[in-house]
N, C-alpha and C positions, 0 to 999 in steps of 0.2 A: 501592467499585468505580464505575466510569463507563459507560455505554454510549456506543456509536461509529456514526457513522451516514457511509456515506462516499458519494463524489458525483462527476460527471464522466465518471463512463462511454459511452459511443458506439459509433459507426462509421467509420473512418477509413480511408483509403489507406494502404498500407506506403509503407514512407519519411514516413509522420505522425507530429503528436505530438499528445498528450493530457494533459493534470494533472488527474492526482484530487485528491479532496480527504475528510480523515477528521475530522469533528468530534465531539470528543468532549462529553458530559452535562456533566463539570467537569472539576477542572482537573487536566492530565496531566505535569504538573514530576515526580511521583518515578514516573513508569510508562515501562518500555519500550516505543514505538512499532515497530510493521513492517507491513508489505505482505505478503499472500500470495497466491498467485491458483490458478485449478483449472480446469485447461481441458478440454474435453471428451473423455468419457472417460479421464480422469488422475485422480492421485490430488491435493491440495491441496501446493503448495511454496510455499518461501520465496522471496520475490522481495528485500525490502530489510526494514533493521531499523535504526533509531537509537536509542540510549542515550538516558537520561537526561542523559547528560553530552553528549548529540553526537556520539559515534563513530557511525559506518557502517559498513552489513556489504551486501554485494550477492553476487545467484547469480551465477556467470560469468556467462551465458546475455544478464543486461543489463547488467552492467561495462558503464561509453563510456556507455551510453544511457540508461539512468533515474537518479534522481538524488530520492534522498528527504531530506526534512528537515524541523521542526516548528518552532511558532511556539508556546509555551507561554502565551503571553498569550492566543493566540485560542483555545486548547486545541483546535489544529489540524494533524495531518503532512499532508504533499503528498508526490504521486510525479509527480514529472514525466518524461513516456516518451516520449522520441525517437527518430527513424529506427523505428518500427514495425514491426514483423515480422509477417505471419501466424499465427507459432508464439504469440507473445502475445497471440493469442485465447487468452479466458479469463473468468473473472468472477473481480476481484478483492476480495479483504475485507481491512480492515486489523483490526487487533489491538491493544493494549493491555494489556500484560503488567506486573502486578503483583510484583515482583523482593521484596518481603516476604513475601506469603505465596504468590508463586508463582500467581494464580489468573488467568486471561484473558478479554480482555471481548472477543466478537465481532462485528462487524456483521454486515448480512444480508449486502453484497456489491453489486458495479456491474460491470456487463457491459462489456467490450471485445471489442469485434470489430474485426478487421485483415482487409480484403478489398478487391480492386480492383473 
């Protein structure tokens, strides 16, 4: 298992952008990557997920505007979030999902806030 510690959070203007960043203990070649975030009073959702191989999956909600992908050498994903919305206040955590036995390594999480 890995632990994930992810980074880049802030405060930003709508119409902003922001790149997280999730670095993982070691190295994350056979773990599926994603983003989840949980904004206040919500329950926790999926925002983006990449494969092992590189496919992408995104909620509608950022279709167009974030845009996730990982750097296996750094043992690093990034979410990079454009055109900023309000609604994507949140604190986001990314994950690291184990596809052998299925087990998940969580971070604590990185706050964004969207406000003029």
């Amino acid at each position: 298992q890995v632990q994930v510690v992810e980074s880049g959070g802030g405060v930003v203007q709508p119409g902003g952008s922001l790149r997280l960043s999730c670095v993982a203990s070691g190295r994350i070649l056979n773990f599926a990557m994603g983003w989840y975030r949980q904004g206040p009073e919500k329950q926790r959702e999926l925002v983006a997920t990449i494969s092992t191989r590189g496919f992408t999956n995104y909620t509608d909600s950022v279709k167009g505007r974030f845009t996730i992908s990982r750097d296996n050498a750094k043992s690093t994903v990034y979410l990079q979030m454009n055109s900023l919305k309000p609604e994507d206040t949140a604190v986001y955590y990314c994950n690291a999902h184990n596809p052998w036995n299925s087990l998940d390594n969580w971070g604590k999480g990185t706050l964004v806030t969207v406000s003029s």
